[in-house]
N, C-alpha and C positions, 0 to 999 in steps of 0.2 A: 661713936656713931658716924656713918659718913652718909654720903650722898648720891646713891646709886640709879642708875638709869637703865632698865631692861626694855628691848626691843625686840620682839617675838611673835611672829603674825597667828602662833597658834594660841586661841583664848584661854586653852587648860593651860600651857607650859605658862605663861604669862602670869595666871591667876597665882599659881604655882610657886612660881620664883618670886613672886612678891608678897604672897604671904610667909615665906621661911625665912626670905629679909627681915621684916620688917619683926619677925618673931624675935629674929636675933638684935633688933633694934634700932636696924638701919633707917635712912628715909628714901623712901624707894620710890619712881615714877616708872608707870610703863608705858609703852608704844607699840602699836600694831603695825606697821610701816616703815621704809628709813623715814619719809620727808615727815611724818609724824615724831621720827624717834629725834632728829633733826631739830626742829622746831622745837624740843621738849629739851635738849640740849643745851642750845643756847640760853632759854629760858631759866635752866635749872641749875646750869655750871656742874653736873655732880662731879663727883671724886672717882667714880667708874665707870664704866659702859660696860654691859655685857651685852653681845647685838649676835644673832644668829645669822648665820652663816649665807640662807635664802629667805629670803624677803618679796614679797609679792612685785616690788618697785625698785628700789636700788638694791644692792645687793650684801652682805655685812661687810666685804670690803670695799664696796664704794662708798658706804658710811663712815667705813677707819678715815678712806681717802680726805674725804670734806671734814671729819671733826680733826683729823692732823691738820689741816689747814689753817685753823682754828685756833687748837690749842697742843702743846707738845708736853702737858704737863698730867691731862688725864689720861686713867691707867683706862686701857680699851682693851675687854676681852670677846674673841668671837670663839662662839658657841655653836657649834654645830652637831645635827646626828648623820652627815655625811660627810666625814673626817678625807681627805686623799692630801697625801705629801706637798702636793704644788701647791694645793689653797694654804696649807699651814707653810710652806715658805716662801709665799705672797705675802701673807699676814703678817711676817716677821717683818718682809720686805718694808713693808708700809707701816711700820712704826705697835704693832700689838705687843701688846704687856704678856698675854697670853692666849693660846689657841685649846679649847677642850671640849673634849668630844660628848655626848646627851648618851644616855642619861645622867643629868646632873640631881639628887634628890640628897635631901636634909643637910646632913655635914659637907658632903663635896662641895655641895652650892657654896656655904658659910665659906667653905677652906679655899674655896677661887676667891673669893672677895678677900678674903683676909690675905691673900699669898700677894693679889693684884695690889693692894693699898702697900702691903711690904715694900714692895720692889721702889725702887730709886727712878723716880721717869726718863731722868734722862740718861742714867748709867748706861743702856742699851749704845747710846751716840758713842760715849764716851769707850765702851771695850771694843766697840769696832774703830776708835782711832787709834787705839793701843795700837788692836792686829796690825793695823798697816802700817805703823812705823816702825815696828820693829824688824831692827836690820839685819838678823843672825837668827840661828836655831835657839839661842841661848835667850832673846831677848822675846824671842818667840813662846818659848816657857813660861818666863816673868810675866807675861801680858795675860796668861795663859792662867796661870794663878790667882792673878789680881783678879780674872774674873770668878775664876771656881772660890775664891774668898766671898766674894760680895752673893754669892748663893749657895743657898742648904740643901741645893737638890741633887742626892747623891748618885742618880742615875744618870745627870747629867756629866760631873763628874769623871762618873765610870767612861762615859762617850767620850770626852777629852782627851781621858788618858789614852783608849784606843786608839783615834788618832794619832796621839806622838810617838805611840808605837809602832805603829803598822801603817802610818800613810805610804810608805814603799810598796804596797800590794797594791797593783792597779786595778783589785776586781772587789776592795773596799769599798762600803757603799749605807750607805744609812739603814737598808733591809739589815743588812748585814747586823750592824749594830744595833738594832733595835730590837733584834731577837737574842742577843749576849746579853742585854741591859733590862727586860723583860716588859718593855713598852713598845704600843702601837707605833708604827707611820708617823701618824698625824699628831699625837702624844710627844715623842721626841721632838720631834721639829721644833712644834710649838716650846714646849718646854726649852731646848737650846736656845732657839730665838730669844725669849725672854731672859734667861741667865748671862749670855755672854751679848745677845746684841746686833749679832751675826747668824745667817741659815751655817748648816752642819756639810755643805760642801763648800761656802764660803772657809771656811774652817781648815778644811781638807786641804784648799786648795793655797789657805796663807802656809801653812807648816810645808808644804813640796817648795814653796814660793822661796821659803825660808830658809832650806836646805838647799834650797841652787842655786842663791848667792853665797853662802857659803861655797860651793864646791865652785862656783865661777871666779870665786875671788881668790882661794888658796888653793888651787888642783890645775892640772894641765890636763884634764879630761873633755874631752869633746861636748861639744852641746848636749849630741847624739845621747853619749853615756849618761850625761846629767841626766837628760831625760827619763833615761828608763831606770835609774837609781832612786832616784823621785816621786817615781810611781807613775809617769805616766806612759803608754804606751806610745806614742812618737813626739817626734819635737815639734809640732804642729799646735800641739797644746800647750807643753812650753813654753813658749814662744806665744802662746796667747794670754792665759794667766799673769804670767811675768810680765810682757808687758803694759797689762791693766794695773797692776800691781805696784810696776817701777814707772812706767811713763818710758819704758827703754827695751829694746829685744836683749836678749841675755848675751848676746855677742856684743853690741853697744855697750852693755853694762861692765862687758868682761874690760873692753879695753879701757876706759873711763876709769876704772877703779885702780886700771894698771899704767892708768897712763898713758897708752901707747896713741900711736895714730889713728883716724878713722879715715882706711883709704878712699868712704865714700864720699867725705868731705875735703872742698877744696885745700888746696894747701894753705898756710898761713903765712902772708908775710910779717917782716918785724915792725908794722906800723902800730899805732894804737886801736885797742876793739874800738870798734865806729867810725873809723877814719881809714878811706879807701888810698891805698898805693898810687901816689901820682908816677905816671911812667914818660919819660924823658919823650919830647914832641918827636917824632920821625920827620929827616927831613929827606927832601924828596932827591 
């Protein structure tokens, strides 16, 4: 039995999802409101949330917003009947266990809660620090796996492998795969979110990340080339990704890794780091 919390301004959906709970033996409170759903929260600690999407007052993610603030450990799912890609990878953004779309009736309901209590709370932190340390295509996998282990969801899965296959196509795109994978927009997203921890062009965009340190570190290929091998259509984007990525533009990264000089940095002399070069008085 756990401790579930529905937030749902509509009286039927509300009456609804708390009678199938509690059928299945949960203990379940409900809220018409966020600042009610809020208030019932803190009150109750539960084990879940499920909070619809529009809310007469705050919004379902301005409630994810304030109970992450909170607590990092309850599974918080937002429920909506008006699904669109940006709100499910907002949700991810801000910390949701899960994003799914109404109608939710009998089993579905049971099988969100039960999938939501499954999940590991804070595994999501944890495979989005994998993705970004990892320094190669190779280690980019491994992290890759680690997360497709820790989930049974085999659509998701399939969308991974897509990626490491095909991120070279710069007209790759989540429509794309959500119609090979046989799930909505809003569906995937969410679902991604929750499995690996990360949105589905965050994803996209560590695997190009990945393959251009590779090719910056052992290839004599131009940024330019990088770029458009990588998948993206100019080095503009390159050059943005990567450097959110490394902290470095991929020319920084190239020479750093090789060594060489950065002629946009001053020269060095042979003093020690922190200690400025005294130069001999001029005299007059």
């Amino acid at each position: 039995m756990a401790r579930v919390l529905i937030v749902d301004d509509d009286p039927g959906t509300l009456e609804g999802f708390q009678g199938v709970l509690r059928h299945a033996g949960h203990d379940v409170t409900g809220a018409e409101c966020g600042e009610q759903g809020l208030t019932a929260f803190r009150r109750t600690r539960p084990d879940v949330v499920l909070a619809d999407l529009r809310l007469p007052d705050l919004s379902g993610l301005d409630l994810l917003r304030r109970v992450r603030r909170e607590s990092g450990e309850v599974r918080f799912v937002v429920v909506t009947g008006f699904g669109s890609c940006a709100s499910a990878v907002e949700a991810m953004r801000l910390g949701a266990t899960d994003y799914v779309e109404k109608p939710l009736i009998g089993d579905d309901l049971i099988g969100t809660v039960q999938r939501a209590l499954a999940s590991a709370p804070r595994f999501g932190r944890l495979a989005a620090d994998v993705f970004l340390d990892a320094p190669d295509a190779f280690r980019w996998r491994e992290a890759r796996a680690e997360c497709v282990h820790a989930c049974t969801n085999a659509a998701v899965t399939r969308a991974l492998d897509v990626i490491d296959a095909e991120y070279r196509d710069p007209d790759l795109s989540l429509s794309t795969i959500s119609s090979r994978v046989g799930l909505t927009l809003g569906r995937l997203a969410g679902q991604t979110g929750a499995a690996t921890g990360t949105t589905f062009l965050r994803s996209l965009h560590q695997r190009r990340v990945a393959e251009a340190r590779r090719l910056l570190r052992g290839s004599d290929k131009s940024v330019k080339e990088i770029a458009f091998l990588v998948g993206y259509a100019d080095t503009r984007r390159l050059d943005t990704h990567f450097t959110r990525a490394e902290r470095l533009t991929p020319i920084r990264f190239r020479l750093r890794v090789r060594r060489l000089p950065d002629i946009n940095e001053p020269e060095r002399s042979g003093a020690p780091a922190g200690v400025r070069e005294r130069h001999p008085r001029q005299l007059p």
